[in-house]
C-alpha positions in Angstrom: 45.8 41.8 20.9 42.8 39.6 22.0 41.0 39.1 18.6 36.9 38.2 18.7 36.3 34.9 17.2 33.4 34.4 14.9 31.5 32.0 12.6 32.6 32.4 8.9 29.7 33.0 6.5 29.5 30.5 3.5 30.6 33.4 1.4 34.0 34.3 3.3 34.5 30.3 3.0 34.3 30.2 -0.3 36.7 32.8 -0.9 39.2 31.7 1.4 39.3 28.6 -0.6 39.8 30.3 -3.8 42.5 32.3 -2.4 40.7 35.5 -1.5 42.7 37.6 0.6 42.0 41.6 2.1 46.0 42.1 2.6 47.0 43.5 -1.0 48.6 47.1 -1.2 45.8 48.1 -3.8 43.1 48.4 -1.2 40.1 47.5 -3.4 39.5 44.1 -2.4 37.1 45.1 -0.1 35.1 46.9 -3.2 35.3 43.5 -5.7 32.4 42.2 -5.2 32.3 37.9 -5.3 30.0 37.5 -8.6 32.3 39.6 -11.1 34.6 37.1 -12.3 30.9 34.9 -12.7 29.5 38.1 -14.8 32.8 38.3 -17.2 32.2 34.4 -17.8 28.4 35.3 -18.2 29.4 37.9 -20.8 32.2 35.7 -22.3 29.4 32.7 -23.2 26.4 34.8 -24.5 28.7 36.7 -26.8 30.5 33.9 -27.9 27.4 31.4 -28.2 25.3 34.3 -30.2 28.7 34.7 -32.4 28.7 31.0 -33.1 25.1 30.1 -33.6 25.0 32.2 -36.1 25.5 32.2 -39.8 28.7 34.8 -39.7 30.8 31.3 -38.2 30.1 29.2 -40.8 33.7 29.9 -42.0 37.1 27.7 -41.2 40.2 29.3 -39.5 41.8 26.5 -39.5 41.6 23.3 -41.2 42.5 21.3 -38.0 39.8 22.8 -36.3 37.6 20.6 -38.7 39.4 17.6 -39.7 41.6 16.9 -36.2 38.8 17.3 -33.8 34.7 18.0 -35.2 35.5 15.2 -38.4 37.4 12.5 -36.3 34.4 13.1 -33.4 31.7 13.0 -35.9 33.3 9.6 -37.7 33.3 8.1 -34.3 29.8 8.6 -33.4 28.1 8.4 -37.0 30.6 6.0 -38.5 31.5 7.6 -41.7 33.6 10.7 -42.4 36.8 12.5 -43.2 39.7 11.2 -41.1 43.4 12.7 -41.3 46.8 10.7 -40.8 47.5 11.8 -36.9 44.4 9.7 -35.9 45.3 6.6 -38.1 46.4 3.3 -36.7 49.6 1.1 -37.7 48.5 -0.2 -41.1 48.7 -3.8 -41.4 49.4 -5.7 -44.3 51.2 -3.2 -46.5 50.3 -3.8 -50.4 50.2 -0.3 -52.0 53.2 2.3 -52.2 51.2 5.0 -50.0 50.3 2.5 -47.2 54.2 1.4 -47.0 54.9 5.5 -46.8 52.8 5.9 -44.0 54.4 2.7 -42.5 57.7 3.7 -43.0 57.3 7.8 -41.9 55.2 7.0 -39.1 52.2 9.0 -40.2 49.7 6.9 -37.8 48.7 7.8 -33.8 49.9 11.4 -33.4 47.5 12.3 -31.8 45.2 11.3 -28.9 41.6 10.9 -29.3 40.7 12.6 -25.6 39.6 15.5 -27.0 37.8 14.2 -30.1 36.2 11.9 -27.6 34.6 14.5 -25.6 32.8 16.1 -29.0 31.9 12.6 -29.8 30.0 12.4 -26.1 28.6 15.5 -26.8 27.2 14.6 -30.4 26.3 10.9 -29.1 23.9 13.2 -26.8 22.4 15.2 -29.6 21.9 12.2 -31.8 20.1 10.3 -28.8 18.0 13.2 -28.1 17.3 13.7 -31.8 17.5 17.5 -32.0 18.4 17.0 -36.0 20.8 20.4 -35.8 24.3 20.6 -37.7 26.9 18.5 -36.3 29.3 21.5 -36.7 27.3 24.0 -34.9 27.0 21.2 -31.8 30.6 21.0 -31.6 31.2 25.4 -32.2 28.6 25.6 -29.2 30.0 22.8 -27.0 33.6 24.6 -27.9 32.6 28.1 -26.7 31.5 26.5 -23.5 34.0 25.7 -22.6 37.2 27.9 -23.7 34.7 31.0 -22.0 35.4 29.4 -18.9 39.2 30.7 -19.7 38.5 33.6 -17.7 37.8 31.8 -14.7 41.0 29.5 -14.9 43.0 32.9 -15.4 40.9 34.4 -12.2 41.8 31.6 -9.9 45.4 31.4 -11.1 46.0 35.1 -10.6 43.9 35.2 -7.3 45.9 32.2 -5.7 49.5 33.2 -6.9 49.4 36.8 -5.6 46.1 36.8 -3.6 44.4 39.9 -4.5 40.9 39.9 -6.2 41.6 43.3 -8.2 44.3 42.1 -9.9 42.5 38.8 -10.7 39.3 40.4 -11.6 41.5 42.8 -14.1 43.4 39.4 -15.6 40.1 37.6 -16.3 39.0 40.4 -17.7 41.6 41.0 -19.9 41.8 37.6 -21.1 37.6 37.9 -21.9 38.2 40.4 -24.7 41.5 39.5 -25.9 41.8 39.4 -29.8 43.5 36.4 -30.3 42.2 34.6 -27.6 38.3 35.4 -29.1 39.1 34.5 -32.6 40.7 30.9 -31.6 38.2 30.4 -28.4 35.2 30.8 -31.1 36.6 27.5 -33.2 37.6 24.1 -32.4 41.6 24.5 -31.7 42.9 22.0 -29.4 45.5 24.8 -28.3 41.9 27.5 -26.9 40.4 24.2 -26.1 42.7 23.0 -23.5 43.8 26.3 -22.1 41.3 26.6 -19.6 42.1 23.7 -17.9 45.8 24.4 -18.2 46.1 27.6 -16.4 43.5 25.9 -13.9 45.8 22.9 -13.0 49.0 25.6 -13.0 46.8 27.7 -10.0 47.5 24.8 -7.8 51.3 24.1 -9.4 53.0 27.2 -8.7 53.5 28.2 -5.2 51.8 30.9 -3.7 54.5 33.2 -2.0 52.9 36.1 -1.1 50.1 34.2 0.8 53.2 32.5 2.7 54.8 36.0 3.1 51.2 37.8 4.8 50.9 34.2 7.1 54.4 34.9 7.9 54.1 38.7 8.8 50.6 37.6 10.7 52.5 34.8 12.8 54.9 37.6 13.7 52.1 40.1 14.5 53.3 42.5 12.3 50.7 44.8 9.9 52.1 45.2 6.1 53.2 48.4 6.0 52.2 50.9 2.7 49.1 48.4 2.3 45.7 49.7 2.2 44.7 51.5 5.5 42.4 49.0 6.4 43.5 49.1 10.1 40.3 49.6 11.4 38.1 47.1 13.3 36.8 45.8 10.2 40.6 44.7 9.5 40.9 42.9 12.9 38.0 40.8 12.5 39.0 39.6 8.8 42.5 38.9 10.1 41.5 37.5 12.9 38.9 35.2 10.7 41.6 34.9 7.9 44.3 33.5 10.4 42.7 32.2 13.4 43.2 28.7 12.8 46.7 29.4 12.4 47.2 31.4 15.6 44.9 28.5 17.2 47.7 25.7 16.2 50.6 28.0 17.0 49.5 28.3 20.2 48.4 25.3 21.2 51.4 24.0 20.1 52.9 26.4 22.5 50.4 25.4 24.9 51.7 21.9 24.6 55.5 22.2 25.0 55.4 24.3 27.8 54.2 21.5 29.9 56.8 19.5 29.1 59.1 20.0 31.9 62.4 18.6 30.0 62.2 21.3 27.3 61.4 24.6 28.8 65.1 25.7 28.8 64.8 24.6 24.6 62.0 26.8 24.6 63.8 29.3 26.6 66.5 29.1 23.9 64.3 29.6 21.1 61.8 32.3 22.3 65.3 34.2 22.1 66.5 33.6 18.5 65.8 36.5 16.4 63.3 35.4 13.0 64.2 36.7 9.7 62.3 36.3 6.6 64.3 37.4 4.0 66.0 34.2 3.6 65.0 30.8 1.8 67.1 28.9 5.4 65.3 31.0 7.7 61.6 30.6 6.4 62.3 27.0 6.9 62.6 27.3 10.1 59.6 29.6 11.2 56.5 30.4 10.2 56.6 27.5 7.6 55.5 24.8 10.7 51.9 26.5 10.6 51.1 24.6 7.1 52.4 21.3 8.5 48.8 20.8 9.3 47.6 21.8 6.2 50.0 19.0 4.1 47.5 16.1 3.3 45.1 18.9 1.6 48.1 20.4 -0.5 49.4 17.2 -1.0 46.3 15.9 -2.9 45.6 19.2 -4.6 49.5 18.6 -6.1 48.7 15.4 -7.3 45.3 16.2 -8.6 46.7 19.1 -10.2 50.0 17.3 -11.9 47.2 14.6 -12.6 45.2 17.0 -15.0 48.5 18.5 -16.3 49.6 15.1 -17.6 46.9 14.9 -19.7 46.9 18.4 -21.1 50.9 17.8 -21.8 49.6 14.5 -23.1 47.2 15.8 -25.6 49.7 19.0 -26.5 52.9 17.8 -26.3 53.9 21.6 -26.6 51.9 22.5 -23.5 54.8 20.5 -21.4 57.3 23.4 -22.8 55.2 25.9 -21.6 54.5 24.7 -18.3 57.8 23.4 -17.5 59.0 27.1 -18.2 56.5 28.7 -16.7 56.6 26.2 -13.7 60.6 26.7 -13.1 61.0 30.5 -13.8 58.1 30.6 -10.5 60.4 28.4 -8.5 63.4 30.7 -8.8 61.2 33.4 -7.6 60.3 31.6 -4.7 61.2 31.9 -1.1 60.1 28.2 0.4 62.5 25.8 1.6 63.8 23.5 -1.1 62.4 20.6 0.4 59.2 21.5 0.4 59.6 22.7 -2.6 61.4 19.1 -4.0 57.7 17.4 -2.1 55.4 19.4 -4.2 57.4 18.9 -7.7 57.5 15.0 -6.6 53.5 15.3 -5.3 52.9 16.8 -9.0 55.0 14.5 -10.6 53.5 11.6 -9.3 50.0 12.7 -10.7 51.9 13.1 -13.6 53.3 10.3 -14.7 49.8 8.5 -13.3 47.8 10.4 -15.9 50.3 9.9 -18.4 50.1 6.1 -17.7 46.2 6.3 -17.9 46.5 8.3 -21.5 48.6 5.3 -22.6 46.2 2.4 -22.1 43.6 5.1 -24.0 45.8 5.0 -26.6 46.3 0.8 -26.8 42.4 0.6 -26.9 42.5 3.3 -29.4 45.3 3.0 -31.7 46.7 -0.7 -30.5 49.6 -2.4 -29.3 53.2 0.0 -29.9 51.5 3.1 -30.3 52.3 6.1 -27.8 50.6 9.0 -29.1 53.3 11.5 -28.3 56.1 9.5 -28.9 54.9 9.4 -32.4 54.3 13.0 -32.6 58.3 13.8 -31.5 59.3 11.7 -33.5 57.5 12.7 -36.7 57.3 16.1 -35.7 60.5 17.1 -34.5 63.5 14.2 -34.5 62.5 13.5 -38.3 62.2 17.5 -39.4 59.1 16.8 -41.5 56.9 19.4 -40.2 59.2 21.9 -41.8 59.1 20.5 -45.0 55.4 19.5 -44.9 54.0 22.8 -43.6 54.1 26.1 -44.1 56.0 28.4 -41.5 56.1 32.0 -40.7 58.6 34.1 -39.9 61.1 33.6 -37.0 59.6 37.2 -35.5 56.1 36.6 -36.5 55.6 35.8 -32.8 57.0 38.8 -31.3 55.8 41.7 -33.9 51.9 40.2 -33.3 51.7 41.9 -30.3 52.3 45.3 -31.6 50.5 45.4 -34.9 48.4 48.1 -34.3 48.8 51.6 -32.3 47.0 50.2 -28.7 49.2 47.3 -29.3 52.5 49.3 -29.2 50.8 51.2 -26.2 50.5 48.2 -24.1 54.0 46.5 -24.9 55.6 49.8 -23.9 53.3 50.0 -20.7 54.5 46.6 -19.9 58.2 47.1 -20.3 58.2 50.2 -18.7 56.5 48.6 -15.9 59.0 45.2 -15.7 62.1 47.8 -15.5 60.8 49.8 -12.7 59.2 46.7 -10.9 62.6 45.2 -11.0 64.6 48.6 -9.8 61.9 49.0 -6.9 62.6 45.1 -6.5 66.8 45.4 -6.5 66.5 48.4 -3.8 65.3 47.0 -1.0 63.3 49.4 1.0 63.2 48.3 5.4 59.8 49.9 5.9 58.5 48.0 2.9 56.5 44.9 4.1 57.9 41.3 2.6 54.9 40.1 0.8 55.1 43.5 -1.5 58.9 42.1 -2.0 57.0 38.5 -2.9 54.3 39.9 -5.1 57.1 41.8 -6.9 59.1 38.9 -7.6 56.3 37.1 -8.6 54.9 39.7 -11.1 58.0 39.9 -12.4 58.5 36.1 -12.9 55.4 35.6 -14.7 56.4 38.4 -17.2 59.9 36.4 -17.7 58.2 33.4 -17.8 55.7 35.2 -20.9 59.2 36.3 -22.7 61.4 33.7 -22.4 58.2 30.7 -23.7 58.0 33.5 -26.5 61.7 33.6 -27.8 61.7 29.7 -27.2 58.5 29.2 -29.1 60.0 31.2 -32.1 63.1 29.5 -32.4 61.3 26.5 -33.1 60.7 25.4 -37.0 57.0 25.2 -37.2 55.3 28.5 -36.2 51.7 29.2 -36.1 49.7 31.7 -34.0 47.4 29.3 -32.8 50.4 27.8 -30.9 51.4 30.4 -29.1 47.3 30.8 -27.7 48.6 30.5 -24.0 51.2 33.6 -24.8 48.3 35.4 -25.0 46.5 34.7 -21.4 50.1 35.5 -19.7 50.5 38.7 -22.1 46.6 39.5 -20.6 48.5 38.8 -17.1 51.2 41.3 -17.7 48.7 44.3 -18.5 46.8 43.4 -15.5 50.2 44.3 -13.7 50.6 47.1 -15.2 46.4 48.4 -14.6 47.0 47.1 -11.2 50.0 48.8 -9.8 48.4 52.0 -11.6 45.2 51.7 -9.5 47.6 51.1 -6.4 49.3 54.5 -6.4 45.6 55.9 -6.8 43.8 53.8 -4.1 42.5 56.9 -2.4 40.5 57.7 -5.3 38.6 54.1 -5.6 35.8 55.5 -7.7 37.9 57.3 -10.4 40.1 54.3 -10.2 37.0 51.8 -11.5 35.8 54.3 -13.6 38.7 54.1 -15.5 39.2 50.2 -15.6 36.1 50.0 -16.9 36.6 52.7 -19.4 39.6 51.0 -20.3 37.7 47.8 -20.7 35.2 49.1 -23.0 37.8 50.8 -25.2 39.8 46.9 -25.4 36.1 45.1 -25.9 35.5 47.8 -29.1 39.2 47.3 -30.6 38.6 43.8 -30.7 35.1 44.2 -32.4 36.4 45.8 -34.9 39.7 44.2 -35.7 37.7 40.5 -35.4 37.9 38.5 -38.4 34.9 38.5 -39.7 33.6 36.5 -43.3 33.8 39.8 -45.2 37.7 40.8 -44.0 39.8 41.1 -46.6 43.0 40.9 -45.1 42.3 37.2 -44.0 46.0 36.1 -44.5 46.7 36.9 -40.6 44.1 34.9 -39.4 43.0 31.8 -42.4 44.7 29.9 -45.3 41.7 30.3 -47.1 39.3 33.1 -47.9 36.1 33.6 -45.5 33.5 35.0 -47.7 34.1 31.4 -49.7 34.8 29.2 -46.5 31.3 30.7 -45.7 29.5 30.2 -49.0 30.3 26.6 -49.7 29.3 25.6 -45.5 26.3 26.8 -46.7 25.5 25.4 -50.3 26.4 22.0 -48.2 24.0 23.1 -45.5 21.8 23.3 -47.4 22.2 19.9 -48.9 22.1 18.3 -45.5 18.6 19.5 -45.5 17.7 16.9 -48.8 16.3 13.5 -48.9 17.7 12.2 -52.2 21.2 12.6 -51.6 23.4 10.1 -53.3 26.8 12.2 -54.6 28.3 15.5 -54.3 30.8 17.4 -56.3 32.3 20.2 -54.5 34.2 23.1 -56.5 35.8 24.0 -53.4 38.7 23.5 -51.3 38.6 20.9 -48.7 40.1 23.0 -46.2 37.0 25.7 -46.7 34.4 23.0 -46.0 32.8 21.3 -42.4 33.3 18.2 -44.5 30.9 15.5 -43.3 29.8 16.6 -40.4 28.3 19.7 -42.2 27.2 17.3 -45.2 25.8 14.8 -42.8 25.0 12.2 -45.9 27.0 8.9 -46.2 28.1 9.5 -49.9 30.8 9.9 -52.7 32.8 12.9 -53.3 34.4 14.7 -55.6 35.9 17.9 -53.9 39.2 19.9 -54.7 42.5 20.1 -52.7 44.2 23.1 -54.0 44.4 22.7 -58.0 43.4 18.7 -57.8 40.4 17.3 -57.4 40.1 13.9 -55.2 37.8 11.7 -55.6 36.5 9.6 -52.2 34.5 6.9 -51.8 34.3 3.9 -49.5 37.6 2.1 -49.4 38.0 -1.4 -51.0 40.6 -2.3 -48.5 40.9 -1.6 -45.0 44.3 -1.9 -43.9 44.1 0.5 -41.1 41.2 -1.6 -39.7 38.7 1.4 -39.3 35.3 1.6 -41.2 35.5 1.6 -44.4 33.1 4.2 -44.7 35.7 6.5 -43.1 37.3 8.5 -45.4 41.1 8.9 -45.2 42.2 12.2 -46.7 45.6 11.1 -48.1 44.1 8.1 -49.6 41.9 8.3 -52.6 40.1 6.8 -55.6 41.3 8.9 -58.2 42.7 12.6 -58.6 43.1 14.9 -61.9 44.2 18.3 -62.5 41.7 21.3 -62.4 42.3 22.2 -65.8 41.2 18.2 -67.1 37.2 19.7 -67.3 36.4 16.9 -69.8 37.8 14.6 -67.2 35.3 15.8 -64.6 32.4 16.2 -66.5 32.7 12.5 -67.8 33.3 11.2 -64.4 29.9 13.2 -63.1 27.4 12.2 -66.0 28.8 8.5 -66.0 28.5 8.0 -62.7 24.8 9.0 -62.3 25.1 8.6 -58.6 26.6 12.2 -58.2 23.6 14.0 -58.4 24.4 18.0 -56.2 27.0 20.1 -57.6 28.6 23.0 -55.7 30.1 25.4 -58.1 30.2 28.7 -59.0 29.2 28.0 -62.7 28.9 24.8 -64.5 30.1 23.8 -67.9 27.8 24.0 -71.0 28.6 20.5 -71.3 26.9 19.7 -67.9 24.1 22.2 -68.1 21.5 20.0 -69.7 21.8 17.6 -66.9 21.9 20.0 -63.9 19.4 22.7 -62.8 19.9 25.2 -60.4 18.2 25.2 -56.7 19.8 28.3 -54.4 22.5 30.3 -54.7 24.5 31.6 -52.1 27.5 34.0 -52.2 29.4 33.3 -55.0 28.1 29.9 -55.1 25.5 27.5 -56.6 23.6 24.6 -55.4 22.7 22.4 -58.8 20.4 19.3 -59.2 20.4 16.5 -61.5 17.1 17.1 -63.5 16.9 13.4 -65.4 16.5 10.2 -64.3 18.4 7.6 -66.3 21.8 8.4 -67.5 22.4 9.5 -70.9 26.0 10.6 -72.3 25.5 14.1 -74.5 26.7 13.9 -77.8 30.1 13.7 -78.7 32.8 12.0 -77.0 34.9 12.3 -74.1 38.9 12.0 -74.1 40.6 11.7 -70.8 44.1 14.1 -70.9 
């Protein structure tokens, strides 16, 4: 068949370099139009950036959400503030009993400061430009704008590993309204922070089969059979575009080898060899020469791709598991040669191991000489087995029964099993008249869901499990359901109007359930989501707030847990504290010595100036009226003892904002007896 050559538009380009392809068995790639994966990121951002500019935020999930990424950014640009172990350096000159157990544990350079960096550029900005807003609410809005970007990433995975827009369109969706995956985008996680560009760099890692499988069928001449019935004209000329400069190199390859007169009877020979597809030996031979001339691009997107992995992995050392797993289950699926398959792994390795290098210099200007950020986390973490004993851990099935909490929940995961087990019986009996790229997309459907269960069962074998670590479970289990919506809308592709109707109804009714089932401050069962309790996480952000907003600021006491509070960066005053950690109250000031070589206006939270019980009130109230320098209390009520000495300003929630109403010290009467 003679095919019409044509100029591309810019439009078709673009697609074609994302992927895009009109050969899926769905038929409703013509009918996606290019901007909605734009408008699900559109919806994604103004959602999430009204959610967090607002007051209902001001409440912590997490406490590393505050003190391993906005506090450590906010020390870096402002030079004071609240600075946990993982972003210590090796302490030097060891005197005191606490700086010899950090010595000897290894509780210093966990953690790379890449991603604090990035908040500290972005807070650098605000401070230049002198905007005078909340350090916190910079680094929530900065946050959001980037984990709603997540479904993009998923789009462009989806779209370039089984190359059909529908089913990419569905994913990003999914992934949009996700509950988990809205509750941890909306606060600064490293896990929701990095995800985006994870699944972005693992679009250009795993191979794209089925694209290989509809150039192979195309280099044949051969139509997919059961795909859409697009044959019509329309069909020709997008083929035709699609593959022309494929056809144009095979034939002009052709072109050139028959006029070499020594190898016509090769030729001869080879026109006559039967092709077959359905072998890894045989696509070596075949329609896999049509990408040799398409090796130095894929080459450098390898690279550039293992490049931005290395990082990621660097960061997360947890996010290597999961793509390694992910990255190998793929490769069994696949149908390329092994050499080209043993290129791309040593293209992406090479990337790699360069970004890795790159990270480790970061860390040597950083942290010093000896100090490999995730060489110290593996060995705290997991060779010494102290995360166990330090932190809290759920249950080994905590993982596995999150996904079917509620009543839609155990719809879907029954939908999606039901669908693996039929995928893999349609997949095991092998059908002639079916084309091979169905075969490929198959395989690859069903390795992704493999992929999602077996990173699940290894995830929860591990000793220290939270949800938050499991955030890129949730983007594959989004995958899944979009196989599941997608094969659906497949056996009813004559009916393409009922068919959207429905995914959209089907949309709505996931975007509700996740409205209502959102943590929000007043949710009372808060265990699923927080160690703390909202409502107060909420109230005390804002008695600090409010403080923030005061001139004469020269000591706060907070009656509050420090892992409810934005510390610092919501305080935004270079002062003395006295705030509670669980049923102690710490005391922090400026350090005397500086043994870790940092500021000494940086606070470090597991050293101190002094700590006393909760029940040792006479304690407290001496050290507040003695030291006349703590002038703002945060409390819910205050002792008769320190009434005459503090007046109340605001109230919010449950608690109070109080003032010191004199101005020269004076002891009440009586006296004071430390317990």
């Amino acid at each position: 068949m003679k095919y019409r050559q044509r100029k591309p538009k810019q439009r078709e380009l673009h697609d074609a370099s994302r992927g895009a392809s009109d050969n899926c068995s769905c038929g409703f790639d013509n009918h996606v139009a290019w901007w909605w994966p734009y408008c699900i990121v559109a919806f994604a951002i103004m959602s999430r950036f009204w959610y967090v500019t607002s007051m209902e935020s001001w409440w912590i999930l997490h406490p590393d959400e505050i003190y391993q990424i906005t506090e450590v950014a906010f020390s870096e640009v402002y030079g004071y503030g609240f600075r946990p172990y993982e972003y210590l350096p090796k302490p030097t000159h060891v005197v005191t009993s606490a700086e010899n157990h950090t010595f000897r544990t290894g509780m210093f350079g966990l953690r790379s400061f890449l991603i604090p960096d990035m908040f500290a550029g972005v807070l650098l900005l605000e401070s230049l430009v002198g905007g005078g807003s909340s350090p916190l609410v910079i680094c929530k809005i900065f946050n959001v704008m980037v984990t709603s970007t997540l479904p993009m990433s998923v789009f462009t995975f989806v779209n370039r590993i089984f190359s059909c827009r529908l089913l990419a369109v569905i994913a990003s969706a999914l992934s949009a309204v996700e509950l988990h995956l809205v509750v941890f985008g909306t606060h600064s996680l490293v896990n929701s922070f990095t995800s985006t560009f994870v699944f972005f760099s693992l679009a250009y890692l795993v191979h794209n089969d089925v694209k290989t499988e509809l150039l192979s069928e195309s280099w044949k001449g051969n139509v997919p059979k059961g795909h859409s019935q697009i044959e019509t004209s329309q069909e020709s000329e997008t083929s035709a575009h699609a593959f022309s400069q494929v056809r144009e190199y095979v034939f002009g390859t052709v072109r050139r080898l028959s006029k070499d007169k020594n190898n016509n009877s090769d030729l001869k020979k080879k026109a006559s060899i039967p092709v077959s597809f359905n072998s890894r030996s045989a696509k070596s031979e075949t329609p896999s020469s049509v990408y040799d001339h398409k090796r130095s691009p894929e080459m450098l997107e390898k690279v550039l791709a293992g490049f931005v992995m290395g990082a990621l992995c660097y960061v997360r050392a947890d996010t290597l598991l999961f793509s390694s797993v992910l990255l190998f289950v793929t490769s069994l699926a696949t149908t390329i040669s092994l050499k080209r398959l043993a290129f791309n792994a040593m293209y992406s390795c090479f990337g790699f191991l360069c970004s890795c290098a790159l990270c480790a210099m970061y860390d040597y200007l950083r942290y010093g000489a000896y100090v490999i950020s995730p060489l110290q986390w593996l060995h705290f973490n997991v060779l010494s087995g102290k995360a166990i004993t330090l932190f809290d851990s759920q249950l080994n099935t905590s993982y596995i029964t999150e996904f079917y909490r509620d009543p839609l929940g155990v719809i879907l995961c029954a939908l999606c099993v039901l669908y693996v087990v039929t995928a893999s019986l349609k997949l095991r009996i092998q059908q002639p008249d079916v084309s091979t790229c169905i075969n490929a997309r198959l395989r690859q459907e069903l390795a992704v869901s493999a992929s999602f269960l077996l990173i699940l069962l290894v995830f929860s074998v591990i000793g220290h499990r939270e949800m938050r670590f499991i955030h890129n479970c949730f983007v594959l289990y989004s995958i899944v359901i979009a196989f599941v919506i997608h094969r659906v809308a497949a056996e009813y592709r004559t009916h393409p109007k009922a068919v959207q109707a429905t995914i959209l109804f089907l949309y709505v009714i996931l975007s509700v359930n996740t409205f209502v089932n959102f943590p929000w401050m007043q949710t009372e069962e808060h265990q699923r989501w927080t160690y703390g309790i909202p409502r107060e996480s909420f109230d005390l952000n804002q008695c600090i707030d409010s403080i923030r907003r005061q001139g004469d600021v020269t000591g706060v006491v907070i009656d509050g847990d420090i892992y409810d509070i934005g510390g610092f960066s919501v305080l935004k005053h270079d002062v003395p504290l006295i705030v509670k950690t669980y049923h102690e109250y710490f005391v922090y000031n400026k350090r005397k010595t500086n043994v870790f070589e940092i500021s000494s206006s940086v606070r470090i939270l597991n050293f101190f100036d002094d700590i006393f019980h909760e029940s040792n009130t006479q304690y407290l109230v001496e050290s507040v009226v003695s030291n006349t320098h703590f002038n703002y209390i945060i409390s819910k009520h205050i002792t008769t003892t320190l009434s005459p000495f503090f007046k109340q300003i605001s109230q919010y929630g449950q608690f109070g904002v109080y003032k010191r109403t004199y101005n020269k010290a004076q002891l009440p009467t009586g006296s004071f007896k430390t317990r």
